[in-house]
C-alpha positions as CSV (number, residue, x, y, z in Angstrom):
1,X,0.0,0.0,0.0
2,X,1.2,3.7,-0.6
3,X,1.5,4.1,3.4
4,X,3.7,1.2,3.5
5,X,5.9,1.9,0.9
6,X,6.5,5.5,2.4
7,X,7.0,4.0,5.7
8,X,9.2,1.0,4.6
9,X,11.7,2.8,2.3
10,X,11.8,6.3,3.5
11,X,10.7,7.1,6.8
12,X,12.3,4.2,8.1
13,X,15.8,4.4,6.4
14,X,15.5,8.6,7.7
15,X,14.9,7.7,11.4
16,X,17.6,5.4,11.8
17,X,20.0,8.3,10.7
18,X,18.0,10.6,12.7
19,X,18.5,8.6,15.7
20,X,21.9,6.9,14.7
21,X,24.3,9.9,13.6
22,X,24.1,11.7,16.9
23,X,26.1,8.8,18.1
24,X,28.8,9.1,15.0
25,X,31.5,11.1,14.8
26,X,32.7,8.9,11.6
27,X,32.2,6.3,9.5
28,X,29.2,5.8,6.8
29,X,25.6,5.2,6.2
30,X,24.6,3.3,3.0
31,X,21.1,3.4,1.9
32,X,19.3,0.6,-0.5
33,X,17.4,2.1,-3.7
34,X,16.1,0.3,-7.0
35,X,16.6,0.6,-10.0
36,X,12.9,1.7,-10.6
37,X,14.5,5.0,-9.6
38,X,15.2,5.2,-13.1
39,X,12.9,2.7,-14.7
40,X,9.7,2.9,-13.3
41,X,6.8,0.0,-13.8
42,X,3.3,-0.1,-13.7
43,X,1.4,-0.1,-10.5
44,X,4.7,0.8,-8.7
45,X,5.1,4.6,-8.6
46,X,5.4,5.1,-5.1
47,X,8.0,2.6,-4.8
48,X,10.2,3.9,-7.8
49,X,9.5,7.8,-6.1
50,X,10.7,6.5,-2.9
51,X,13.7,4.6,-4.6
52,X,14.4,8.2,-6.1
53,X,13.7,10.2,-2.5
54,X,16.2,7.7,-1.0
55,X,18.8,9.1,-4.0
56,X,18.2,12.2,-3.1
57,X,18.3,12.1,0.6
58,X,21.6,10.4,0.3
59,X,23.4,13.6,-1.6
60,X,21.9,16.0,0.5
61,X,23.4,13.8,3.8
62,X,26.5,13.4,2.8
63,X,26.9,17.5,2.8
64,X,25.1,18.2,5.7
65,X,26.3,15.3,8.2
66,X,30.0,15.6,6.4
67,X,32.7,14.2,7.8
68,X,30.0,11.2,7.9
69,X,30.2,9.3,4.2
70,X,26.1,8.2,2.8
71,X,25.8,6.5,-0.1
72,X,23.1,4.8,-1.8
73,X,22.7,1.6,-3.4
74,X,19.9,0.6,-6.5
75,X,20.0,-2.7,-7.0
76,X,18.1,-4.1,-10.1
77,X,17.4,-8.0,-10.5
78,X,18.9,-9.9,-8.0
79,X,18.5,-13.6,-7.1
80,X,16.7,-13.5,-3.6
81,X,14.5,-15.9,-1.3
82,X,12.4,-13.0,-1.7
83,X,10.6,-14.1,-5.1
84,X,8.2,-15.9,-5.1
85,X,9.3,-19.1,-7.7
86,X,6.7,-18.4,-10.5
87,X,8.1,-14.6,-10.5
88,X,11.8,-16.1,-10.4
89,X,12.2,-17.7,-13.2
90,X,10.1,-15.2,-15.9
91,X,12.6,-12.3,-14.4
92,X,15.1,-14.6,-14.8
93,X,14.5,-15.6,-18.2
94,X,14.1,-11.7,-18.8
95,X,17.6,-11.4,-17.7
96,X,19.2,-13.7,-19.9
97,X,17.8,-12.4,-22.9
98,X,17.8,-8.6,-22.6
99,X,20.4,-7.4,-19.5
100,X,23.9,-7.0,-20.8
101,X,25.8,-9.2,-18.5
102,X,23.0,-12.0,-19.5
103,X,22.0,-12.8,-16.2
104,X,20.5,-11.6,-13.1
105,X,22.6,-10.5,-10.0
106,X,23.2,-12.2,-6.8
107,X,23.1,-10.7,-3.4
108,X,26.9,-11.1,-2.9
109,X,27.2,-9.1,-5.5
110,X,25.2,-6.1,-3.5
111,X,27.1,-6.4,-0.8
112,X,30.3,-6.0,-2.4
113,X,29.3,-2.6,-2.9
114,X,28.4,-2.1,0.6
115,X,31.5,-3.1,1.7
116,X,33.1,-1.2,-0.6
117,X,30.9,2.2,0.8
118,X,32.0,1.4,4.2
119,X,35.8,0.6,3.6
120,X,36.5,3.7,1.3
121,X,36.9,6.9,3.0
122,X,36.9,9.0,-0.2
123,X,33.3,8.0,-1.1
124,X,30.2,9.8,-0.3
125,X,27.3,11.4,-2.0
126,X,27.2,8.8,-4.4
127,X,24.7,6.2,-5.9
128,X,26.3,3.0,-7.3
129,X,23.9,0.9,-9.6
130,X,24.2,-2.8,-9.4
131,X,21.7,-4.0,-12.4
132,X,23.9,-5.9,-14.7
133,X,23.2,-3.0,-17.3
134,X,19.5,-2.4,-17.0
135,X,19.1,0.9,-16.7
136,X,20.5,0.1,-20.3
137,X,18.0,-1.8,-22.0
138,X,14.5,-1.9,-22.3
């Protein structure tokens, strides 16, 4: 629902800075987008303008809680429990035939890039895509 969705990926991912960097004289925060930031879908507007208000809030962080690093991540297709079997394998299929790297990703592969947020000091403000190209295709 449109509630949820607010509550889920914004107001959630705001309050735990709101209540966490008080506490932090360092380090980073890394935030989880989509890639419907950029590609929206049917029947999922909210989600992709939340995606894209996560983005945002991100930048804007990273200046104002500075020396503090935030980043965001907007992961496309990646192989999780979290799909349901029958959805699985027509993304999957989708993958192989139209994504670049001819696949979809894996969840290591996401957090890679967190680790790589939290381990390098000269990062910040940024948004790394991991979707295997498809912001690319269509």
């Amino acid at each position: 629902t449109f509630r949820s969705d607010v509550d889920q990926l914004f107001w959630g991912p705001l309050y735990v800075v709101r209540y966490a960097t008080p506490k932090m004289t360092q380090g980073s925060i890394t935030f989880m987008s989509g890639q419907s930031a950029f590609t929206p879908t049917d029947g999922a507007v909210v989600n992709a303008a939340m995606h894209a208000a996560i983005e945002v809030l991100a930048k804007g962080l990273a200046l104002e809680l500075a020396p503090i690093r935030v980043n965001a991540i907007a992961p496309g297709s990646i192989t999780t429990p979290a799909w349901p079997v029958e959805d699985l394998n027509e993304v999957m299929k989708w993958a192989e035939d139209k994504l670049p790297v001819r696949r979809m990703g894996l969840a290591e592969e996401v957090a890679q890039a967190v680790v790589l947020f939290m381990t390098n000091d000269f990062i910040t403000g940024e948004v790394l895509h991991i979707d295997g190209g498809g912001r690319l295709v269509k």
